[in-house]
DRENBAKOL-807982 format. One line per field, with one value per residue (C-alpha): residue in one letter; x, z, y. Coordinates in steps of 0.02 Angstrom, whole numbers, plus 50000, padded with zeros to 5 digits. Each point is the difference from the previous one (the first is absolute). Example, Ala and Ser with C-alpha at 12.3 -4.5 7.8 and 13.67 -1.06 7.14 Angstrom:
2
resn = c(A,S)
px = c(50615,50069)
pz = c(50390,49967)
py = c(49775,50172)
# end
This chain:
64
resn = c(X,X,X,X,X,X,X,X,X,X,X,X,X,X,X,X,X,X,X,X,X,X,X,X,X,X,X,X,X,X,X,X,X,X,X,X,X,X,X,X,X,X,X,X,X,X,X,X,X,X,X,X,X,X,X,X,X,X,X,X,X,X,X,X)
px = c(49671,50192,50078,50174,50059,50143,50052,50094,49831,49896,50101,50013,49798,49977,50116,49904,49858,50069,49964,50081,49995,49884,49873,50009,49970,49850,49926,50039,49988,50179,50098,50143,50125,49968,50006,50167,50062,49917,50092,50165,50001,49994,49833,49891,49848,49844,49914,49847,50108,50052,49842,49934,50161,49972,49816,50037,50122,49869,50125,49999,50065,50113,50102,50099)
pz = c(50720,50010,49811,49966,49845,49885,49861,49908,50004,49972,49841,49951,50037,49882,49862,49997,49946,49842,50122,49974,50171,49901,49994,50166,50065,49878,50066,50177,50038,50073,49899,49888,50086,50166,49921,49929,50172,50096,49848,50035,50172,50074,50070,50076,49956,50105,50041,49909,49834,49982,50016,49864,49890,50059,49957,49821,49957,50060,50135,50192,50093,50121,49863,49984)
py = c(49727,50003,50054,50002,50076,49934,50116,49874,49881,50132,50062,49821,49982,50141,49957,49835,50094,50089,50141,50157,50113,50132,49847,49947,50192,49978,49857,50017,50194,50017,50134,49940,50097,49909,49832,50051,50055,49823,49918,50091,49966,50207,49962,49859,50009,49995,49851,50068,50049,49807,49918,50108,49972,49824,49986,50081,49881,49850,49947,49998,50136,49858,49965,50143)
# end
């Protein structure tokens, strides 16, 4: 499967949620300080990283 990542959709994705990045790193395993930097933009992040971000959040990995 082809995933693209968006930071600005993701952020949005999560904001959506009431999420707070220490959450998401909760419920998806990924460690807060990566989601910051995916968020910021100073690193993509794997394909693997944003369908569990993706999965957390209850959405599709495509969409971001």
């Amino acid at each position: 499967m082809q995933v693209q990542y968006d930071a600005v959709r993701f952020k949005e994705a999560r904001n959506a949620q009431g999420w707070s990045r220490v959450r998401l790193s909760k419920e998806c395993g990924v460690s807060v300080r990566s989601i910051e930097s995916y968020e910021q933009e100073t690193r993509i992040p794997p394909a693997a990283n944003v369908e569990r971000m993706a999965k957390a959040l209850g959405l599709a990995a495509e969409i971001y």
